[in-house]
N, C-alpha and C positions, 0 to 999 in steps of 0.2 A: 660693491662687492657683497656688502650686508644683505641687499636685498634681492641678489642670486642667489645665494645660500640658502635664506628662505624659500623662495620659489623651488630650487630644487628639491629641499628637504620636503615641501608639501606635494612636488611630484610624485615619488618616493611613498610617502607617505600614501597618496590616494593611487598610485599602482597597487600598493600591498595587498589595500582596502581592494581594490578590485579581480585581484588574485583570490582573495580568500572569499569575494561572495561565489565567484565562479564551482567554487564546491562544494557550497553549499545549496542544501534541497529543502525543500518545506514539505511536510506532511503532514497527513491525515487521515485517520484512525476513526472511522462511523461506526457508533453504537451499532448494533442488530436491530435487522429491523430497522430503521430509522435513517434521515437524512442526518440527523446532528450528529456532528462531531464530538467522540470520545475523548481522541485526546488530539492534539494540535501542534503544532510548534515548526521551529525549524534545524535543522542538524547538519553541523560542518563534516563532511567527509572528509575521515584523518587523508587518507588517498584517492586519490582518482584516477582510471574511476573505478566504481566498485558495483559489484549486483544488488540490486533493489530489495534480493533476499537479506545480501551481507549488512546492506545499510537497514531494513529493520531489523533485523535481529539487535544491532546497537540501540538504535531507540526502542524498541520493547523491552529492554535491559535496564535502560536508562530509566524510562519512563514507570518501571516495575509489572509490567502490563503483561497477567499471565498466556501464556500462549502452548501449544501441540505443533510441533513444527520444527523447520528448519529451514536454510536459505532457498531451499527448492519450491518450499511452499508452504503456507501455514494449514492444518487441519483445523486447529481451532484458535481465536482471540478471543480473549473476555470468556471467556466458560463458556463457548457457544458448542454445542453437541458433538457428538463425533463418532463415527460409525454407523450403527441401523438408527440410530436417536436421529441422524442430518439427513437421511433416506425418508420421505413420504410418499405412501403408496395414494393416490389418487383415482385410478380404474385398474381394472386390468392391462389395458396396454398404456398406460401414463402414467411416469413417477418424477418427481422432483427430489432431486440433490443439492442441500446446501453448503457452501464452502465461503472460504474466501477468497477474492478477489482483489487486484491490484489495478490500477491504469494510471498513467504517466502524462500528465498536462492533460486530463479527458480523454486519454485513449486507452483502450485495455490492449497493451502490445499481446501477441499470439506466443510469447516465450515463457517459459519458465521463470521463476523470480529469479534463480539462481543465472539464469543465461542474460537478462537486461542488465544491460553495463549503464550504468546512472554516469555524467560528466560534471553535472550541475551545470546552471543551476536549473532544476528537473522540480513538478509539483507532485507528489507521492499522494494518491491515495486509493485506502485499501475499506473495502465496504462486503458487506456478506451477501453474495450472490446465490441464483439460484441455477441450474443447468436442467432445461426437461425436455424427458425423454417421450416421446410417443410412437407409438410400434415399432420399437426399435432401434429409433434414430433418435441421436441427438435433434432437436428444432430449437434451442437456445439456451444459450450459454451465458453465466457471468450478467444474467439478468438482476437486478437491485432489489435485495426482498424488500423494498418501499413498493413494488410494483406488481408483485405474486406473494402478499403475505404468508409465511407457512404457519400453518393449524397449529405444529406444536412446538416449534424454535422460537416464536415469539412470545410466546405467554409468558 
């Protein structure tokens, strides 16, 4: 009897444990500029599921990490420019835009932060991209400024 009790209590026990990884996400937060991570970790979502916006907002809270923004999308982490300062003129018909960016297990999904419904458990990370224009047209977006350094966000 002794030793069904146990067994069940450890069943129990490791459903719970597997309840509660299931809403949890890991993230990550890259410096500007750069491949290294600023800040790191992992975060249990009180609910599931919730937007990728809702869920950093609680870790940039947590983590004290100042931010321009809200669950729809950040303008800035970490003091990184915002407005004509994140706009560089390159030619006449070429300019880069930087911001930031999200992707989800290595994908940059096409929604808004506030529309991605995170379930766990999901890898978060957000890195400061570049989007550029040439004659007019977007030609790429949510590019890794590790790969289009800009002249004056980096310095």
């Amino acid at each position: 009897m002794r030793s069904t009790r146990t067994k069940f209590f450890a069943l129990v026990i490791g459903m719970l444990a597997f309840v509660g990884q299931a809403r949890a996400v890991t993230y990550e937060i890259t410096a500007p500029c750069s491949s290294e991570a600023a800040s790191k970790g992992s975060y249990d979502m009180p609910t599931a599921p919730m937007s990728i916006g809702q869920v950093t907002l609680l870790i940039l809270a947590d983590e004290s990490i100042p931010y321009i923004g809200s669950a729809r999308g950040f303008n800035s982490i970490l003091q990184t420019p915002v407005g004509e300062r994140a706009v560089e003129i390159i030619s006449d018909s070429e300019t880069r835009t930087y911001g930031w960016c999200y992707e989800v297990n290595g994908r940059v999904p096409d929604e808004l932060a506030s529309q991605y419904l995170l379930r766990g458990p999901e890898h978060i990370r957000w890195f400061y991209g570049v989007a550029t224009s040439k004659d007019g047209a977007w030609v790429s977006f949510c590019e890794p400024t590790t790969r289009a350094t800009p002249r004056r966000s980096c310095r």
